[in-house]
C-alpha positions, -999 to +999 in steps of 0.1 A: +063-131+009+052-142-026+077-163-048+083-138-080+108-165-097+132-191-097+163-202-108+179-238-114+203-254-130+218-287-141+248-306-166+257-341-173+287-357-189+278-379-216+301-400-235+282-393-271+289-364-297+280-333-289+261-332-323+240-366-314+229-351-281+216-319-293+195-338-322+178-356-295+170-323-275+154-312-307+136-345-314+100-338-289+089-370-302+113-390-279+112-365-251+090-391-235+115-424-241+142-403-218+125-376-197+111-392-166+084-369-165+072-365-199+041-394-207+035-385-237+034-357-264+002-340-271+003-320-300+037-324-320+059-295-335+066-307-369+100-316-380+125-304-380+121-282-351+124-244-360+122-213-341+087-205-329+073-240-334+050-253-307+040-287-288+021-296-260+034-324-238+015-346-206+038-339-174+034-360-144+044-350-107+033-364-076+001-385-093-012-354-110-012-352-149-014-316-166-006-306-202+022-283-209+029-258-239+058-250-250+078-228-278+113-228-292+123-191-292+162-205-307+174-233-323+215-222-326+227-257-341+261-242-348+263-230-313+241-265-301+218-244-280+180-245-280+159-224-258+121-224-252+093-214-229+071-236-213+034-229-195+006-251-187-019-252-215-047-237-193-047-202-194-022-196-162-001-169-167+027-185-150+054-196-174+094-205-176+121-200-195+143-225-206+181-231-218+199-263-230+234-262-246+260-289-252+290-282-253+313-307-264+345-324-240+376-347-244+351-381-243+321-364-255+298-336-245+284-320-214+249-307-218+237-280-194+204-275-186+188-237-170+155-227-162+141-196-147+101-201-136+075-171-131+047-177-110+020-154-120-009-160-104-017-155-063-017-192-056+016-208-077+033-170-063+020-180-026+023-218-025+025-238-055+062-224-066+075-229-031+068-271-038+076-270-074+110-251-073+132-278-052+110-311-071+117-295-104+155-297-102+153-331-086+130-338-119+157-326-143+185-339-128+166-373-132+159-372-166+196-361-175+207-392-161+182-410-184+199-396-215+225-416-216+207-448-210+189-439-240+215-429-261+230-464-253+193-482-266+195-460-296+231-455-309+249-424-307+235-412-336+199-412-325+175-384-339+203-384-368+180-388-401+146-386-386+126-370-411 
């Protein structure tokens, strides 16, 4: 039976403000110093990042590079929650929707992290979505816990003042 969509979802503690955290979510230019599987960004949104800007990042998984599009559809930064979808640049109509919000907490903030994928075409229904489902939330988990480490590097302020 063809995969139609998926679901995931993840949330780290960190011990930074709430408003730090989501500047860094915002900031695509260091998606690559903390997201494992980010190598580099492509085309770059212009700052600051509004609603309906676009980039194009290089993904890796399992030795295989492909370029990924993406689009804020909401920047809330009153609420702290950012939302975007995200397809390979290639013409597949498969895409997913994604859904970060940080909420703050007594020693900082917990960011949550959900994600619904739609496989589109025959093979990434059939085949593709079954592999990439249970990687991908191995892959995000991952690269929450490299958020912290990089808030650490950077100061809790980082993405504070970048023009």
């Amino acid at each position: 039976m063809p995969l139609t969509e998926f679901h995931g979802n993840a949330h780290i503690d960190i011990a930074a403000p709430a408003d730090a955290v989501f500047a860094v979510l915002l900031d695509v230019e260091r998606l690559p110093d903390w997201n494992t599987h980010v190598h580099h960004v492509i085309e770059h949104p212009g700052r600051p990042l509004t609603e309906g800007a676009e980039w194009v990042i290089e993904m890796r998984d399992m030795g295989t590079p492909w370029p990924s599009r993406a689009k804020a559809t909401v920047v809330d930064a009153t609420a702290r929650r950012f939302e975007h979808t995200s397809h390979s640049d290639d013409g597949n109509p498969s895409y997913a929707l994604w859904s970060w919000q940080v909420s703050p907490a007594a020693d900082g903030c917990t960011l949550t992290v959900t994600w619904t994928g739609y496989p589109r075409s025959f093979w990434r229904r059939n085949l593709l979505a079954r592999i990439r489902a249970p990687r991908l939330a191995r892959e995000v988990q991952a690269s929450l816990a490299g958020l912290p480490a990089y808030l650490t590097r950077t100061g809790p302020v980082a993405g504070f003042g970048r023009g």
